[in-house]
Backbone as JSON Lines, residues from 0, in Angstrom:
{"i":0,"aa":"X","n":[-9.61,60.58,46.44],"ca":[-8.51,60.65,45.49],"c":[-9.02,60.36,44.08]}
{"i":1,"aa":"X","n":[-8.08,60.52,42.99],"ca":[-8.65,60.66,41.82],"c":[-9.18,58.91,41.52]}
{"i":2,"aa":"X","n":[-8.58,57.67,41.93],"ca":[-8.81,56.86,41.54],"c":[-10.14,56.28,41.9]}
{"i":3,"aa":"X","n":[-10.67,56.72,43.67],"ca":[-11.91,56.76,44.08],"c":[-12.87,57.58,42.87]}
{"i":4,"aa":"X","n":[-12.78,58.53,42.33],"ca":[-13.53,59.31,41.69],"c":[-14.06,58.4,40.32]}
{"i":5,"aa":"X","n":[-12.87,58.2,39.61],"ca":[-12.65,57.78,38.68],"c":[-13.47,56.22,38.52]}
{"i":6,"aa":"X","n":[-13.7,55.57,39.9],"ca":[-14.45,54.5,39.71],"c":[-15.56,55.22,40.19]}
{"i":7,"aa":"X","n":[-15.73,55.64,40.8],"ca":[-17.6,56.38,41.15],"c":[-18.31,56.79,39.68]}
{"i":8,"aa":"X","n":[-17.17,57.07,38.91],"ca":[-17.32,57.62,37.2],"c":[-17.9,56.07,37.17]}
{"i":9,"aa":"X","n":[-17.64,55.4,36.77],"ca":[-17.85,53.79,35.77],"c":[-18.95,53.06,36.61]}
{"i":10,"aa":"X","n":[-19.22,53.61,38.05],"ca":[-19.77,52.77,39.13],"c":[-21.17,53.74,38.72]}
{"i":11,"aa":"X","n":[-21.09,54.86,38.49],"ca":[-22.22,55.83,38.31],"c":[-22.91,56.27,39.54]}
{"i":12,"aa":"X","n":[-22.04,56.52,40.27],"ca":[-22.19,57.13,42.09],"c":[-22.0,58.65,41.99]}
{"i":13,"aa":"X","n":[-22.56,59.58,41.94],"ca":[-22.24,60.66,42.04],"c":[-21.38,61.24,43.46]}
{"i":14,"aa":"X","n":[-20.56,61.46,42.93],"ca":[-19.95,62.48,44.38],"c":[-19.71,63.77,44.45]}
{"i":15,"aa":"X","n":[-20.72,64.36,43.8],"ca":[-20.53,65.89,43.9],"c":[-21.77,66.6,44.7]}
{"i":16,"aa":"X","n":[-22.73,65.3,44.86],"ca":[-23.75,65.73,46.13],"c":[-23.48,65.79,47.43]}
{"i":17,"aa":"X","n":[-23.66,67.11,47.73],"ca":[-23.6,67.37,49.18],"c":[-21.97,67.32,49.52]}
{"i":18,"aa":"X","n":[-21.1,67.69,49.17],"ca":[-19.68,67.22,49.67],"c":[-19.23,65.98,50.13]}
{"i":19,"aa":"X","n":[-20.36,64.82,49.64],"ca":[-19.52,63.89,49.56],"c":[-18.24,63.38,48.89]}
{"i":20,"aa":"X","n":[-17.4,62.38,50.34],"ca":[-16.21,61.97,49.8],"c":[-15.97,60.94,49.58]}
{"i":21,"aa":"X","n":[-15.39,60.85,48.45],"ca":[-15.06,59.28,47.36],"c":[-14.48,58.65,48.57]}
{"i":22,"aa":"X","n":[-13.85,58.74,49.86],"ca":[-13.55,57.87,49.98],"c":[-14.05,57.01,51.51]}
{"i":23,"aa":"X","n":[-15.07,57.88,51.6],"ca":[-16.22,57.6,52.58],"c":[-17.35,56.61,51.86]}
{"i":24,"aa":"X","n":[-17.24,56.77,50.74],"ca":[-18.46,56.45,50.03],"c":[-17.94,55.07,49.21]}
{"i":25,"aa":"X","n":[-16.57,54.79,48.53],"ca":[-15.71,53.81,47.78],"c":[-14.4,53.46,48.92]}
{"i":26,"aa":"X","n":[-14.26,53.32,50.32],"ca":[-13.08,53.32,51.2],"c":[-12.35,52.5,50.28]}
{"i":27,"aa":"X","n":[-12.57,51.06,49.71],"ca":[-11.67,50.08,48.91],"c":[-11.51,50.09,47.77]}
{"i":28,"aa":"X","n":[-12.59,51.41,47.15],"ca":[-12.47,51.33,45.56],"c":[-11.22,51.5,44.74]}
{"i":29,"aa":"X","n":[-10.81,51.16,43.86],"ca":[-9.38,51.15,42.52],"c":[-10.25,51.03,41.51]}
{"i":30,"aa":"X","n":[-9.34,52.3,40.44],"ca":[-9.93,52.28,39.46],"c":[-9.14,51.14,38.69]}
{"i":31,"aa":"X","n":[-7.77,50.49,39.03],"ca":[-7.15,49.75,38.17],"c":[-7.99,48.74,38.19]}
{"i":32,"aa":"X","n":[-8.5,48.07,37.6],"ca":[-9.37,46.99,37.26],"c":[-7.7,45.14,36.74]}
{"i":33,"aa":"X","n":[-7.93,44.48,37.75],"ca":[-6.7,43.05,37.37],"c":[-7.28,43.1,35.7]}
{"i":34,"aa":"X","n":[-8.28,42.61,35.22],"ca":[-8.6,42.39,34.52],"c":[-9.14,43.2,33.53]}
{"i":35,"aa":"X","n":[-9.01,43.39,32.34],"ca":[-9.61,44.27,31.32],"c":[-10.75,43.83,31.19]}
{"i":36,"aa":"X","n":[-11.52,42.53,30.87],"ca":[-12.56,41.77,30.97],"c":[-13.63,42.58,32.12]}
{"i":37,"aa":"X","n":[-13.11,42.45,33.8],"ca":[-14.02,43.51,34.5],"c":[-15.07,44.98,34.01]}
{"i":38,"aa":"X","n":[-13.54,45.6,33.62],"ca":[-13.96,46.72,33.1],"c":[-14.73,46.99,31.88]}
{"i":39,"aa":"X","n":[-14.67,46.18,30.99],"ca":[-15.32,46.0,30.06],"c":[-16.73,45.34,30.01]}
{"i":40,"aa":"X","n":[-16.92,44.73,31.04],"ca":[-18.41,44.46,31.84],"c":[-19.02,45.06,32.1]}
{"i":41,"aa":"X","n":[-18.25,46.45,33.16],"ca":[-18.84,47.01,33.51],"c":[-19.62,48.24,32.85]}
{"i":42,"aa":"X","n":[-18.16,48.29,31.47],"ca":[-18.8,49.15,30.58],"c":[-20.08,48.78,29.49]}
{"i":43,"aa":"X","n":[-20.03,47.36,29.36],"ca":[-21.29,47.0,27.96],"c":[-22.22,46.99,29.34]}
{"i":44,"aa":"X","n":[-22.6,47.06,30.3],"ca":[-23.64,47.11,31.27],"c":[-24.58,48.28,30.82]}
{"i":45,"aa":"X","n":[-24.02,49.3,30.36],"ca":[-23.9,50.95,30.48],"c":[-25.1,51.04,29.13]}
{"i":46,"aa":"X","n":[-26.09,51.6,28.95],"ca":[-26.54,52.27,27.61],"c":[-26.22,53.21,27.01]}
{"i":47,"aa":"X","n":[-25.9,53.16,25.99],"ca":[-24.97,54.33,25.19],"c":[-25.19,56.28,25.77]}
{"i":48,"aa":"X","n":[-26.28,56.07,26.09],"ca":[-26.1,57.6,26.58],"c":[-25.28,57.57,27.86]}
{"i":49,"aa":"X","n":[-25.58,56.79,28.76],"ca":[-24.83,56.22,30.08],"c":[-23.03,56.26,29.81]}
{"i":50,"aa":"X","n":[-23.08,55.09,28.64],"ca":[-21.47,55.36,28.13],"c":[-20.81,56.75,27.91]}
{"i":51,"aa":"X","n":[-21.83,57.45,27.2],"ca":[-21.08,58.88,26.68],"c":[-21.34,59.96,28.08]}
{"i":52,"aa":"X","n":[-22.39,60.11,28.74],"ca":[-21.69,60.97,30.17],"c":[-20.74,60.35,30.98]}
{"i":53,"aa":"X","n":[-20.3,58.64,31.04],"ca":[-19.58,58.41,31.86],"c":[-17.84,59.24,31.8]}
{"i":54,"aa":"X","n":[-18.4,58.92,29.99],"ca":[-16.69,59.22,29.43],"c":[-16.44,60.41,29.64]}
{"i":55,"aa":"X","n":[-17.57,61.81,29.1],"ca":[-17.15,62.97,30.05],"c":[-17.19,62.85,30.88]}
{"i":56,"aa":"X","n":[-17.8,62.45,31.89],"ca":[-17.14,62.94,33.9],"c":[-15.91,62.59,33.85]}
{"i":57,"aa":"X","n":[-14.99,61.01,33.44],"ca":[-13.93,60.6,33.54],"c":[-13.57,61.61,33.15]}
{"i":58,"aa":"X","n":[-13.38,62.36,31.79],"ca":[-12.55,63.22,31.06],"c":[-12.46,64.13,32.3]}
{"i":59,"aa":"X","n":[-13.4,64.81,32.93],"ca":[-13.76,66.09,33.2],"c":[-13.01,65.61,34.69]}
{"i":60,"aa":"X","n":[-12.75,64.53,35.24],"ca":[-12.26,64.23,36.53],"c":[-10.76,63.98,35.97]}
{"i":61,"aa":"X","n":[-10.49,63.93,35.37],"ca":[-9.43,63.85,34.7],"c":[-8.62,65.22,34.86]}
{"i":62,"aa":"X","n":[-9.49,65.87,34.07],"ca":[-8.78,67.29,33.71],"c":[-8.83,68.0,35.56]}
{"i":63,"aa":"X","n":[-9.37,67.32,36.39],"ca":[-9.48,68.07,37.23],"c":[-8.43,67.7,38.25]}
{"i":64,"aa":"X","n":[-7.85,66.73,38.15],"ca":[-7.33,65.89,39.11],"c":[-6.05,65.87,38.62]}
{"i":65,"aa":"X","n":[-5.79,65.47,37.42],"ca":[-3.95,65.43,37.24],"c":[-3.44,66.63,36.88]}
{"i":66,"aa":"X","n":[-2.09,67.0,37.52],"ca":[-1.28,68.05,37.9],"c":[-1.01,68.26,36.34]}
{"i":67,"aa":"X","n":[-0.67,69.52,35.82],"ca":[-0.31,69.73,34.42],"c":[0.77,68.83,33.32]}
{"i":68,"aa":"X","n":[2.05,68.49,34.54],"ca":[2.46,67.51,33.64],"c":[2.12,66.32,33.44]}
{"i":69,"aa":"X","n":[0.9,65.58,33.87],"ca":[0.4,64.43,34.18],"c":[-0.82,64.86,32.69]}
{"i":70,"aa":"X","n":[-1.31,65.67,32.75],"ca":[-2.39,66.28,31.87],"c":[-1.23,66.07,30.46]}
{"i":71,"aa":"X","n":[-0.27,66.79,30.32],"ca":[0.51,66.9,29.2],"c":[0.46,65.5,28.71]}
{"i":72,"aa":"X","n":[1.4,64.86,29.67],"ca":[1.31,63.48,29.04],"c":[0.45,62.33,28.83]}
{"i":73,"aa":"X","n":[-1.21,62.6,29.29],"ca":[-2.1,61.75,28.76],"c":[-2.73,62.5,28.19]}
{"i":74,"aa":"X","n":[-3.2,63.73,27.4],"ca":[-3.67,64.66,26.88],"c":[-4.38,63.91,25.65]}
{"i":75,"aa":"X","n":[-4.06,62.68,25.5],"ca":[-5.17,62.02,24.42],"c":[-6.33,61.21,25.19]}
{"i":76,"aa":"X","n":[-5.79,60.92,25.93],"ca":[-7.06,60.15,26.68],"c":[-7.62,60.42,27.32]}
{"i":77,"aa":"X","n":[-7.38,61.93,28.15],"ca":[-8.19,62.9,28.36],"c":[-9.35,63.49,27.56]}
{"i":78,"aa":"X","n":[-8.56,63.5,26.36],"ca":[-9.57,64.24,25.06],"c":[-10.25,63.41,24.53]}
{"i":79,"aa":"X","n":[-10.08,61.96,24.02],"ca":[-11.08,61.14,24.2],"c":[-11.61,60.91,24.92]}
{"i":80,"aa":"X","n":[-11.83,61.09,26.27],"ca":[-13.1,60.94,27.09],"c":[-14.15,61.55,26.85]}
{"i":81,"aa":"X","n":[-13.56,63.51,27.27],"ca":[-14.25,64.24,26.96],"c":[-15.21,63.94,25.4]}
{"i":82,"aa":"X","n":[-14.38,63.77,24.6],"ca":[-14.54,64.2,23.09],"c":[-16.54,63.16,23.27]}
{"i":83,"aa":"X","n":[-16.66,62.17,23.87],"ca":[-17.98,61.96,23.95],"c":[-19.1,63.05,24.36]}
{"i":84,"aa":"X","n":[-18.44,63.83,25.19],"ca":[-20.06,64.63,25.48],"c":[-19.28,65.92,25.2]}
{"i":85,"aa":"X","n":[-18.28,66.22,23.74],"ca":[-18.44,67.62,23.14],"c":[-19.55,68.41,22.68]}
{"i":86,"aa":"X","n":[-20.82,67.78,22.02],"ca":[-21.25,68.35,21.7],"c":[-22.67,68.89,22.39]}
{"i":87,"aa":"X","n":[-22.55,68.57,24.25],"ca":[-23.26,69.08,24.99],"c":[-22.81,70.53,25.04]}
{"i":88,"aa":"X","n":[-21.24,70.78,24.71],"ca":[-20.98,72.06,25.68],"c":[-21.49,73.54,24.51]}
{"i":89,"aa":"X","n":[-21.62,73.89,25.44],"ca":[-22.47,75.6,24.66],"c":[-22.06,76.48,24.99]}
{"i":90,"aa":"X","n":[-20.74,76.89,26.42],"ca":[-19.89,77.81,26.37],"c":[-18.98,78.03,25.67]}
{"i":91,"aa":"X","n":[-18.55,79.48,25.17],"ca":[-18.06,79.35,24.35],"c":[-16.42,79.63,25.01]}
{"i":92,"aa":"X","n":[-16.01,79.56,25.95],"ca":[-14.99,79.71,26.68],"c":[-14.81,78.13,26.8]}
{"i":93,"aa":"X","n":[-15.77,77.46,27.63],"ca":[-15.2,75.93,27.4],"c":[-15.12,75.5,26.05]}
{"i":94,"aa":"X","n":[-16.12,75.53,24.99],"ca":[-15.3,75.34,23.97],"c":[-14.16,75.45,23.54]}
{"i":95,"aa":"X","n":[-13.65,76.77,23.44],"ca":[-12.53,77.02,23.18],"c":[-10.99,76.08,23.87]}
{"i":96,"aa":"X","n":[-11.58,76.29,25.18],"ca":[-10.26,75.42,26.04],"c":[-10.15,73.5,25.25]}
{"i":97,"aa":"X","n":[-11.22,73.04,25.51],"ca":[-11.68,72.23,24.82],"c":[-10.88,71.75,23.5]}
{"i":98,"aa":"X","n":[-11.1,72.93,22.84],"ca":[-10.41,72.55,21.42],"c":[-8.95,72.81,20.94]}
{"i":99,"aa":"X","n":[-8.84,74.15,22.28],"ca":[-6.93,73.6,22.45],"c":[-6.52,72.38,23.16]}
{"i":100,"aa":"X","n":[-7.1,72.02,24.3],"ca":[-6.58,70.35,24.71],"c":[-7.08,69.63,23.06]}
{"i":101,"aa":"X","n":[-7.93,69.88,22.48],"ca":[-7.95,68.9,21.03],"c":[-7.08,68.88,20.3]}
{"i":102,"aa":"X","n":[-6.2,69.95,20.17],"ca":[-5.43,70.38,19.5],"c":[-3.78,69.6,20.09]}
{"i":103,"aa":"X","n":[-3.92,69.93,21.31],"ca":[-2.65,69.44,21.95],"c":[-2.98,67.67,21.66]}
{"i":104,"aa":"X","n":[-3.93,67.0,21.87],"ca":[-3.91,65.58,21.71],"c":[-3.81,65.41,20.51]}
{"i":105,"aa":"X","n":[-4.53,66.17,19.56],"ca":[-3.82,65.88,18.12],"c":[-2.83,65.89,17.26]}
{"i":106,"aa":"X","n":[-2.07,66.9,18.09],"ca":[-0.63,66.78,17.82],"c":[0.2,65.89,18.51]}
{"i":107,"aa":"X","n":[0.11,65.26,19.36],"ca":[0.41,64.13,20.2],"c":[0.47,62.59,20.08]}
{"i":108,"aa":"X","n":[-1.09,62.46,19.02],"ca":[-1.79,61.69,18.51],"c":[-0.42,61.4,16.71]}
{"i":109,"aa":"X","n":[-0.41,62.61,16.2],"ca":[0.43,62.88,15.22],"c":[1.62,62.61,15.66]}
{"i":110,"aa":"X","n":[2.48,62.7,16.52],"ca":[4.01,62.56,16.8],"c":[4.37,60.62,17.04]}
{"i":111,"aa":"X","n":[2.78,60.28,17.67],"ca":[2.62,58.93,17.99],"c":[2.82,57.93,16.84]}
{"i":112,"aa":"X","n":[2.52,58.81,15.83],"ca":[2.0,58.01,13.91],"c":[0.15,57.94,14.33]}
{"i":113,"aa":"X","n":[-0.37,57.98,14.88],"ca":[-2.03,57.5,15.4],"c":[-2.53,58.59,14.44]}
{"i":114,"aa":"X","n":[-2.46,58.6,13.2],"ca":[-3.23,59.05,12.43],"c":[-4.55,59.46,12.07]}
{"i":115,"aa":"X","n":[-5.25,58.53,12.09],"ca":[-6.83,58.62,12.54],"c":[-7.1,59.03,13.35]}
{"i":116,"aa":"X","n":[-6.58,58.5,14.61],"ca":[-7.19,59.53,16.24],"c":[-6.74,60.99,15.83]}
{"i":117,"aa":"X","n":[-5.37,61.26,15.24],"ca":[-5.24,62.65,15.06],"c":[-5.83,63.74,14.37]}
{"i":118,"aa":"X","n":[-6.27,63.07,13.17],"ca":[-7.68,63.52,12.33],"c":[-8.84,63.4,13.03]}
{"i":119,"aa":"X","n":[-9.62,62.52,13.71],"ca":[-10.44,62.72,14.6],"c":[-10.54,63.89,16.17]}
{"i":120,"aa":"X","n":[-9.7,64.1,16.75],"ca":[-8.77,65.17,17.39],"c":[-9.47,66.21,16.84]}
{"i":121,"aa":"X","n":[-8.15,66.73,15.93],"ca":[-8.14,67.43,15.11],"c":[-9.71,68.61,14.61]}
{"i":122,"aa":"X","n":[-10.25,67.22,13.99],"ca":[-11.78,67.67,13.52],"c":[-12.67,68.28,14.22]}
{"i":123,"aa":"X","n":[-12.66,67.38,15.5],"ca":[-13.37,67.28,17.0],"c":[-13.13,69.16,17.29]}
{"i":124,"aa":"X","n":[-11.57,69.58,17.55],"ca":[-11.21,70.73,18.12],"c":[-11.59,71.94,16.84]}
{"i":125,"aa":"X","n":[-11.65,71.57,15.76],"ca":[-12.12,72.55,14.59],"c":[-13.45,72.5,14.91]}
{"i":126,"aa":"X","n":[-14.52,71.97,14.92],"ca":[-15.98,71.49,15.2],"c":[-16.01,72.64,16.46]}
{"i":127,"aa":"X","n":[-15.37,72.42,17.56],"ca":[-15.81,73.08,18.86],"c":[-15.61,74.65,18.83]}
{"i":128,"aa":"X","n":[-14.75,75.39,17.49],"ca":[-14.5,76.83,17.21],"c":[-15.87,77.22,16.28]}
{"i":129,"aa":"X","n":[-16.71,76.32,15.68],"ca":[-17.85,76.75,14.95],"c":[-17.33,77.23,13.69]}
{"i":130,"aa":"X","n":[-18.33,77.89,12.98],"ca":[-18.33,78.38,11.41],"c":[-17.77,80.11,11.96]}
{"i":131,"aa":"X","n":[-17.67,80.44,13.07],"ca":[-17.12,81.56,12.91],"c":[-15.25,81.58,13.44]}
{"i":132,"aa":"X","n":[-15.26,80.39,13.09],"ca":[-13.45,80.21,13.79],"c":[-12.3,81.19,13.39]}
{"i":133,"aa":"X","n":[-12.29,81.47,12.67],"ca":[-11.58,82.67,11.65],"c":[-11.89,84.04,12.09]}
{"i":134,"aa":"X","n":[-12.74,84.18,12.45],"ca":[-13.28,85.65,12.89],"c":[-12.98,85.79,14.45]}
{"i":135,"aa":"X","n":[-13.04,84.44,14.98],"ca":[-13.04,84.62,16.42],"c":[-12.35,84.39,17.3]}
{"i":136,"aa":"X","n":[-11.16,82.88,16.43],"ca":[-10.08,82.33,17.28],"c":[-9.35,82.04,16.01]}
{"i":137,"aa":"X","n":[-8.68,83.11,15.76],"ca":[-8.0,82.68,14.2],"c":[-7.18,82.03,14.02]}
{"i":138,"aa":"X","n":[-6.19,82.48,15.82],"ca":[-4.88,81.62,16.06],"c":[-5.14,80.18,16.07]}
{"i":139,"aa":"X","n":[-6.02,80.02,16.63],"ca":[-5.89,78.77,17.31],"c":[-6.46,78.1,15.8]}
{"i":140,"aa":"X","n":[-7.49,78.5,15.31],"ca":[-7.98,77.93,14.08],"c":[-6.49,77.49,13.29]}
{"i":141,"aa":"X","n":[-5.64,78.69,13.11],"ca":[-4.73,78.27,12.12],"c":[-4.06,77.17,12.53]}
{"i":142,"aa":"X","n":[-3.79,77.13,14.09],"ca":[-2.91,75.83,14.67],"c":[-3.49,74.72,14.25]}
{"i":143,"aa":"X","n":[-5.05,74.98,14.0],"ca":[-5.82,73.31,13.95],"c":[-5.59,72.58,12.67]}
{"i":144,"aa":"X","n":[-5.88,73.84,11.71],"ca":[-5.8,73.61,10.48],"c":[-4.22,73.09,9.96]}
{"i":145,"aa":"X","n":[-3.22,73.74,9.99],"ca":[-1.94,73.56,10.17],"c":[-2.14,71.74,10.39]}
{"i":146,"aa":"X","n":[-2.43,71.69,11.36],"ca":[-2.08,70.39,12.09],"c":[-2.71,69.08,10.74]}
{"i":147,"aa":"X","n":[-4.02,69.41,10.92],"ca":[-5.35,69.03,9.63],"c":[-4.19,68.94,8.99]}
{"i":148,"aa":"X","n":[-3.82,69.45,8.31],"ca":[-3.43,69.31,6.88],"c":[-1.55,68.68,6.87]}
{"i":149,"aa":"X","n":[-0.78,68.37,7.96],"ca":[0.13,68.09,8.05],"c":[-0.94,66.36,8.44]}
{"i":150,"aa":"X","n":[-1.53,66.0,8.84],"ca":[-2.16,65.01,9.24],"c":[-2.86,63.98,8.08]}
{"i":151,"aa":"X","n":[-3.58,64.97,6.96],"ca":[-3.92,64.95,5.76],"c":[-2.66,64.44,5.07]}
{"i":152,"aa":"X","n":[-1.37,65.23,5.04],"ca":[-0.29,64.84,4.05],"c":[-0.08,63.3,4.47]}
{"i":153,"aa":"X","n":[0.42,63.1,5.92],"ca":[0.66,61.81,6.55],"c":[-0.06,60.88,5.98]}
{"i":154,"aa":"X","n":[-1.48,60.77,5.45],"ca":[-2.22,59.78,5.31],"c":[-2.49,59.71,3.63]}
{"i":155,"aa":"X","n":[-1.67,60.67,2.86],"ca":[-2.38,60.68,1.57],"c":[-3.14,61.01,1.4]}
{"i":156,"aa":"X","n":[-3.92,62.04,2.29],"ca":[-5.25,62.3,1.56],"c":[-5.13,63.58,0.85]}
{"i":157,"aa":"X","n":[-5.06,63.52,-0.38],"ca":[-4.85,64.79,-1.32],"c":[-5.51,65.88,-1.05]}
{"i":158,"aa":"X","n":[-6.83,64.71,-1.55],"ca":[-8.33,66.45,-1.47],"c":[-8.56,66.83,-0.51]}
{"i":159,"aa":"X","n":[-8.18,66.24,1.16],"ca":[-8.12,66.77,2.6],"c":[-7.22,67.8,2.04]}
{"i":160,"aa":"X","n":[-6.05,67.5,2.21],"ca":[-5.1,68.19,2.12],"c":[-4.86,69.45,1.5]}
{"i":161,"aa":"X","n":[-5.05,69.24,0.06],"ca":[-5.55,70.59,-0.54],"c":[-6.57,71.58,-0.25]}
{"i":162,"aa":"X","n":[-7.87,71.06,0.37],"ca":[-9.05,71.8,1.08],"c":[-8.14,72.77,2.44]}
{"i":163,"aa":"X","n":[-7.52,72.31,3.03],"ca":[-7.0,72.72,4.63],"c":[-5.78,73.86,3.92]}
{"i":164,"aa":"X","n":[-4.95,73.09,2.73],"ca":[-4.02,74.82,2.55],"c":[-4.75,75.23,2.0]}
{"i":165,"aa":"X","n":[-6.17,75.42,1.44],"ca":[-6.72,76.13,0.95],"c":[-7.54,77.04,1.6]}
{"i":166,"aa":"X","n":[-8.01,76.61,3.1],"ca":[-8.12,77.63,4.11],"c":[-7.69,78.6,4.72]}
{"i":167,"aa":"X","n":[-6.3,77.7,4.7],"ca":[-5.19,78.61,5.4],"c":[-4.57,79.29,4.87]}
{"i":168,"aa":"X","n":[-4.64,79.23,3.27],"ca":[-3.9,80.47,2.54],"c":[-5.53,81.82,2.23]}
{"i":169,"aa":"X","n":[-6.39,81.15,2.07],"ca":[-7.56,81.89,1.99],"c":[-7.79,82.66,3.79]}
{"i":170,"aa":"X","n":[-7.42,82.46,4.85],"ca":[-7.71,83.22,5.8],"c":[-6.3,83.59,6.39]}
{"i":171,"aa":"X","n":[-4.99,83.51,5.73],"ca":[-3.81,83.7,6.31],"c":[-4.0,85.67,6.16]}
{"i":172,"aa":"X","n":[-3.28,85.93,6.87],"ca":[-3.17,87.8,7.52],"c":[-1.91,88.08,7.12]}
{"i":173,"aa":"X","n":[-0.66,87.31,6.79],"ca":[0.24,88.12,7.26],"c":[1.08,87.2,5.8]}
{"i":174,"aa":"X","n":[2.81,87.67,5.52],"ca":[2.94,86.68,4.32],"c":[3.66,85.56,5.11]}
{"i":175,"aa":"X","n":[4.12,85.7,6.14],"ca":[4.87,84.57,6.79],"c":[3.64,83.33,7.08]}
{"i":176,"aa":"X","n":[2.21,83.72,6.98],"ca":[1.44,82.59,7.05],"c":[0.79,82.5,6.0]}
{"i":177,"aa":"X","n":[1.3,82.94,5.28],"ca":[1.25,82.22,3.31],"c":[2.25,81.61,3.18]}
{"i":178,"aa":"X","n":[3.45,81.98,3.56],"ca":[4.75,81.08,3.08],"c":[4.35,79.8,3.78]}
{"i":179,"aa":"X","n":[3.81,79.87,4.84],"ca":[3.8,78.75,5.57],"c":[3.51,77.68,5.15]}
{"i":180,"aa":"X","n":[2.05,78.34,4.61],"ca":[0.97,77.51,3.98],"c":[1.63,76.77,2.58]}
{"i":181,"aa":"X","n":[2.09,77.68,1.92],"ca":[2.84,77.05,0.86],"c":[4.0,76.28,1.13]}
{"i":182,"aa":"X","n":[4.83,76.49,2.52],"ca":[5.91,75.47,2.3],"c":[5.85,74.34,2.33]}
{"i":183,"aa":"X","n":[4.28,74.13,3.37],"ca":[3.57,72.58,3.29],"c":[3.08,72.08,2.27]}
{"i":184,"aa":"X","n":[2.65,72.71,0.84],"ca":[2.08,72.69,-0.31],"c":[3.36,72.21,-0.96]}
{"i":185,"aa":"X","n":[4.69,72.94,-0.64],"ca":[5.82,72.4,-1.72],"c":[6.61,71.11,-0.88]}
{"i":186,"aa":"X","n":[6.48,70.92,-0.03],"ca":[6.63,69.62,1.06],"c":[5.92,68.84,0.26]}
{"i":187,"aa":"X","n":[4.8,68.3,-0.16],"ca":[4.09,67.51,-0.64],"c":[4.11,67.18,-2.2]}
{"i":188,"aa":"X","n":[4.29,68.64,-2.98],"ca":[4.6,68.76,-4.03],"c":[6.11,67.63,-4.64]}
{"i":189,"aa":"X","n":[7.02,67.79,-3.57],"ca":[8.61,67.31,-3.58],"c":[8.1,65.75,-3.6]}
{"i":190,"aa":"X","n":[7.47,65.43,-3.04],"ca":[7.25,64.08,-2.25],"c":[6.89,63.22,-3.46]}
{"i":191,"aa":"X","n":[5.74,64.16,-4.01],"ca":[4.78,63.66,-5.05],"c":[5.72,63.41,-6.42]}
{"i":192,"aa":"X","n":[6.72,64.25,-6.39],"ca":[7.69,64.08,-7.82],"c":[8.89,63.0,-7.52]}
């Protein structure tokens, strides 16, 4: 079960050799830990490269194990897991998926007020579309950016802010995603007067 897995993650037991099963291998294991203290033992035990594959497998046992509405609603702590070993991945199909769950936790992250995680998110899922994001995933780029820069307003950050509608009016296609861009520009504009 996922919670057997999930400690084989932190325990550093692989169970994907040979069809072994978590629960042949962990019969008593829980990932709930009584104590936060435990878990946190078990994690400064870990050397930082150790830390960052643990957090992807969790992520990646994560994404594998909870049913979609279970995914919906932890979709940040999913993406922070992963978000440690993003910059192993080199498909460009997992990327992509990747940076829409980034996208979904960053907007999530944003509805929360978690500002920073949502800019971090955010960045994380722009990062995983590359320098050709516009050419290649425009939609999804614009969703990120969109987000960026509604995230940017939240925090005051001007020159964020202005940089991101300045993308999005510089790669917008159509005028309904210029108006767009500008209605967030006069949103801020109002605020500022």
């Amino acid at each position: 079960d996922a919670n057997h897995q999930l400690y084989a993650a932190l325990a550093g037991t692989d169970l994907t050799e040979s069809g072994t099963n978590a629960g042949d291998v962990l019969p008593e294991a829980r990932y709930r830990f009584q104590h936060d203290a435990v878990r946190l033992s078990v994690h400064e035990h870990l050397d930082e490269e150790a830390r960052r594959q643990r957090h992807f497998q969790i992520g990646h046992l994560l994404l594998d194990t909870l049913d979609p509405a279970q995914r919906r609603a932890r979709v940040v702590e999913v993406f922070e897991h992963l978000s440690y070993g993003l910059d192993q991945v080199r498909d460009p199909a997992q990327r992509r998926d990747y940076a829409r769950l980034g996208l979904d936790a960053g907007r999530a992250a944003l509805r929360g007020l978690a500002f920073d995680a949502a800019n971090e998110m955010l960045t994380s899922a722009a990062r995983l579309l590359g320098d050709r994001r516009w050419q290649e995933e425009r939609e999804l780029a614009l969703d990120i950016h969109t987000a960026l820069a509604e995230c940017a307003f939240a925090q005051e950050r001007a020159d964020d802010f202005e940089r991101e509608i300045a993308l999005l009016t510089a790669n917008a296609r159509s005028p309904w995603e210029t108006a767009h861009a500008y209605a967030l520009l006069i949103r801020v504009r109002t605020v500022q007067t």
